[in-house]
N, C-alpha and C positions, 0 to 999 in steps of 0.2 A: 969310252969311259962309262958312259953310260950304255943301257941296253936299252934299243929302241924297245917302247913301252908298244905292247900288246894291242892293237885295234880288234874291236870289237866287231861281230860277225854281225853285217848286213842284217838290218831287218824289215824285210819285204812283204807288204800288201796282195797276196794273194788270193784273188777271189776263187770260189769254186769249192768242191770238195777235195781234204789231203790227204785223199787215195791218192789220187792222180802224180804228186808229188814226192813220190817214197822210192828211193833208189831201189836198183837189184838187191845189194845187201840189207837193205832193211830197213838201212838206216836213211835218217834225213839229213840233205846235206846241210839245211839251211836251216838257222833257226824264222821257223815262219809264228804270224801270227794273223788271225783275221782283222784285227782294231789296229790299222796304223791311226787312223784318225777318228777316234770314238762318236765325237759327234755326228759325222758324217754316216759311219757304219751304222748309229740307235734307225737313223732315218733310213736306213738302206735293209733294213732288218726285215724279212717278210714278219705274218703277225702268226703267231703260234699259235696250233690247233687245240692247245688247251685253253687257252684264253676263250676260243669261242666254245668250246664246251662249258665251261664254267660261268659266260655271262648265256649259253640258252638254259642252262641249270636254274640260272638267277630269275631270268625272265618263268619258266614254270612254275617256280617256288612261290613269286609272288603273285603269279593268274591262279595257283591252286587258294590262295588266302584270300585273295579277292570273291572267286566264289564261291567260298564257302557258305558263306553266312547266305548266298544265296539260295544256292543248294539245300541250306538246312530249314531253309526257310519256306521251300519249295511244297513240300510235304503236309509242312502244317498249315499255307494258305489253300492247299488241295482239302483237307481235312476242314478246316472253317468254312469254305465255300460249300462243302457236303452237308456239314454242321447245319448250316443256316436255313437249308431249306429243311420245312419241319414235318414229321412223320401226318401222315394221315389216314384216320377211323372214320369208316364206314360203318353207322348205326342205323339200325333199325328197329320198330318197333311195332308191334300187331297185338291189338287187344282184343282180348278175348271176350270181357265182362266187364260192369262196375256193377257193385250192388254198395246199397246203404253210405248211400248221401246222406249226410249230415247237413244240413246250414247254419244250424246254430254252433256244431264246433267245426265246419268248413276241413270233413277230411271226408275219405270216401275209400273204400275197396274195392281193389280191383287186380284183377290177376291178366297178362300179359308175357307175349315173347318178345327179347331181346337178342336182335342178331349184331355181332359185331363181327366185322371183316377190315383185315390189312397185313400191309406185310412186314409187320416187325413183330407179330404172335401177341395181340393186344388179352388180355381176359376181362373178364367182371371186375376184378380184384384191380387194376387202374382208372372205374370211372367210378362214380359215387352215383347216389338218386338224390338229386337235391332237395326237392318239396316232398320229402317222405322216408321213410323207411320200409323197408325189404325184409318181408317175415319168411318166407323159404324162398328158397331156388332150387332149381335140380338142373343138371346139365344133358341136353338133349342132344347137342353137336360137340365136335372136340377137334379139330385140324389147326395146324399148325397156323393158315393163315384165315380159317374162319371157326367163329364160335356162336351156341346158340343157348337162349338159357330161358328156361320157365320157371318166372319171377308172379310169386305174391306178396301186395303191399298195401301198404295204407299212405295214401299219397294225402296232401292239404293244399286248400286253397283257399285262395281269400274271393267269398262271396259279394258282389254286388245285387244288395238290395233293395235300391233305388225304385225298382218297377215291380216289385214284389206288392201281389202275387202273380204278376204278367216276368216274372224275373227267368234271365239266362243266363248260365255260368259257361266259363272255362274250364276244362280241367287239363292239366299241363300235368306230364311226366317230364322231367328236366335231367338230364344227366351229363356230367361235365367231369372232365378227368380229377385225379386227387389230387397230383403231384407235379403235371406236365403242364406248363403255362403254352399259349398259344404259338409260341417262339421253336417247341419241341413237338406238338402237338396241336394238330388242328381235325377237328369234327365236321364230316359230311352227312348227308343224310341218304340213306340207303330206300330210297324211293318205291322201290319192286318189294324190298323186307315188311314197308311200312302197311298201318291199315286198320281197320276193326272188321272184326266180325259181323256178318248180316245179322246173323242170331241174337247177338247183345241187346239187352234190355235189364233195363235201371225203374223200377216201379215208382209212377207219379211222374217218371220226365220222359224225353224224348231225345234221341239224338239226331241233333243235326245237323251235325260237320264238323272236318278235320282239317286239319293245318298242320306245317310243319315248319321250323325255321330254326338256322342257326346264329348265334348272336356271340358279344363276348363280353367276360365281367371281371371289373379289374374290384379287386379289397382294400388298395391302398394308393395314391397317387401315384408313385413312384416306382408299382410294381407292375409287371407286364400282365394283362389281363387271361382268360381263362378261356378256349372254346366253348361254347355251350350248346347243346340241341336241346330243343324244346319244342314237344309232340304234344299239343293242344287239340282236343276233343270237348266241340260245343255240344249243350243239352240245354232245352228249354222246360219249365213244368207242365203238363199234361193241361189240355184245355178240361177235358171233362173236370177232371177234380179241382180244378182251381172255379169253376162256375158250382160244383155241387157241395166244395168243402166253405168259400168265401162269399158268394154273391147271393146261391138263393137262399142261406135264413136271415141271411140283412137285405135282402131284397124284400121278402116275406114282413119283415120288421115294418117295414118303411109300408107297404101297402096296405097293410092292419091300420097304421096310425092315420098315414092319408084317408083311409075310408071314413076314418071314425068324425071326422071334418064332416061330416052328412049329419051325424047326431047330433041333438040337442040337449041331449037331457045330460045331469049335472053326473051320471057314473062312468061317462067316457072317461072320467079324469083319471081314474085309477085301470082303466085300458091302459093308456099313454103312458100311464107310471112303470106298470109293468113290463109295454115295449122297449120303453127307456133303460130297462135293468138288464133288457134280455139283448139289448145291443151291447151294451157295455162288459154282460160276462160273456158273451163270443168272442169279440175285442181281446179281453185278456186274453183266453184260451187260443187264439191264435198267437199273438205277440210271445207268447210265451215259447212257444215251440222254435223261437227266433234269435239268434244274438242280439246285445244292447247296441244299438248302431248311431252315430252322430246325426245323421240325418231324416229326415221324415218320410216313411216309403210312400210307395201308392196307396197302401192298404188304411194307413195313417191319414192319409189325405182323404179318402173315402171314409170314414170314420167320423171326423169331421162333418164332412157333409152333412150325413147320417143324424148326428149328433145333432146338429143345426136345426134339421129338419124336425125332428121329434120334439126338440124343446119350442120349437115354433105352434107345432100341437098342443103340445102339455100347457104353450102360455094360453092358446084360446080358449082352451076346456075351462081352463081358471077361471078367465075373464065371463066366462059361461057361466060359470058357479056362480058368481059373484052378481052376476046381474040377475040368474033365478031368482036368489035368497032377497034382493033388492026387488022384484017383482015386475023390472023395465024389460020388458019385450023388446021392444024396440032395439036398445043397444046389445040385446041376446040376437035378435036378427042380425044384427050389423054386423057383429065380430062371426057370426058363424057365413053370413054372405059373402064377404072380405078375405076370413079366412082360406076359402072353398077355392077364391080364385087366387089369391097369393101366394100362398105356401107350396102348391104343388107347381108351380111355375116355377117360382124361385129356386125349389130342390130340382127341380127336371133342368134347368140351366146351370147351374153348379155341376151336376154332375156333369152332364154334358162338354164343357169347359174341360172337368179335368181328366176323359178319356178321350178328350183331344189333345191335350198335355204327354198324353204317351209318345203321339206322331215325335215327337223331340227330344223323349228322353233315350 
């Protein structure tokens, strides 16, 4: 009555590939399937060669992002490390001349060569002259990594005239970059470049040595300071002229006045007046040739003395007059005996005193 109901065709777990299982005609007899039991078959699944292409894709992707920043970064600590170390100038300097010393306005001329050498092509036109200005140049060298230059200038300096007229100066040619702080730029001194002239002479001084050194100077607390070389050329003033211009008419002065200690008679006084005036206008006439200085020189301290000495005369002459016109011999003996042995002791010790005073200054 009923029609036995249709069973359903076998479904078998076949492992393997289903090539293997394809009839002659073509056809398959079976319905097959690989997943009879799915969970079983996930664990049994080998692992697909896309998967591992795709997690060594992943893994690349994130080793290139990781060093990038290294990478990028590679470059410019190569560049800062180059950065840091800072270029260096080779200066040198050879002079030829100074003439016309001033003291009183402390500047002087003098003409010199400048040699600069390096190898980043440095010129003239990146260092300055610090203690002066540059009234020509002419360029004598020209290469890429050396330059040479014939420079005339008027340099200044600040005089000490503490031991004047026994006084020695400095004179410093300073040049230090415009723009390039020590960090960019550092100053050597070119030691074979450097030098004066045997021939150099400067009328009234002498030279007597040279120095060379480099130092650095900063303008602001917080700014990085400045290489600097600084070619220092010492000059003393001439002994002749400092004994024929200073010492012998105030030497001359003083022995006039001391002589006149031997006379007695009442017109030595107007001797001594006149020595007295003939100190006093040399005095200006030197001082004058001088800047206004805060302190007292040697020439000032001798002066002094000087001074001392002659009024110690001009008082005895008085005292002479006074006891003539009073007709006491006796106390005209006394102050001229007195005198005779005082005054020229007391000035010969002063001075003495204060040209031992120089050993110190």
């Amino acid at each position: 009555m009923y029609e036995e109901a249709r069973q359903p065709d076998p479904v078998v777990y076949i492992p393997g590939p289903l090539s293997s299982f394809y009839a002659e005609d073509g056809t398959i007899p079976l319905t097959l399937t690989m997943e009879k039991n799915p969970v079983n078959n996930r664990t049994k699944r080998p692992f697909a060669p896309g998967c591992c292409i795709a997690l060594l894709v992943l893994v690349l992707a994130v080793s290139a992002v990781l060093a990038a920043p290294a990478s990028a970064q590679g470059p410019a600590a190569a560049n800062s490390t180059v950065q840091a170390q800072p270029a260096v100038a080779y200066l040198g300097v050879y002079v030829v001349d100074f003439r016309r010393f001033s003291v009183e306005e402390g500047t002087v001329d003098t003409s010199f060569y400048l040699n600069i050498r390096s190898d980043t092509n440095l010129s003239l036109n990146d260092f300055e002259l610090m203690n002066g200005q540059i009234s020509s140049v002419s360029v004598t060298a020209d290469t890429p990594g050396e330059k040479n230059y014939r420079i005339y200038a008027v340099l200044s300096t600040d005089p000490d005239l503490r031991r004047f007229p026994f006084d020695n100066h400095t004179l410093p040619i300073i040049f230090e970059p415009k723009t390039l702080d020590e960090k960019q730029l550092v100053i050597a001194v070119d030691r074979n470049q450097t030098g004066i002239y045997a021939g150099a002479d400067m009328p009234g001084w002498e030279l007597s040595g040279a120095s060379q050194e480099v130092t650095n100077q900063s303008y602001a607390p917080d700014e990085a300071p400045y290489s600097r070389a600084v070619f220092s050329f010492a000059i003393v003033r001439d002994t002749a002229s400092t004994f024929l211009k200073f010492f012998l008419p105030i030497g001359l002065i003083v022995l006039v006045s001391l002589a006149s200690l031997t006379m007695k008679v009442t017109s030595r006084l107007g001797l001594n007046a006149s020595m007295f005036l003939a100190a006093v206008l040399i005095h200006w006439r030197i001082s004058d040739a001088n800047p206004m200085v805060a302190y007292a020189t040697f020439l000032d301290l001798f002066m002094i003395i000087t001074y001392a000495t002659l009024v110690m005369v001009l008082v005895s002459g008085i005292l002479i007059l006074v006891y003539n016109e009073q007709k006491d011999d006796a106390r005209v003996n006394l102050v001229s005996r007195w005198s005779l042995r005082l005054i020229p002791a007391a000035s010969a010790v002063m001075y003495a005193l204060l040209f031992l005073s120089l050993l110190k200054w």
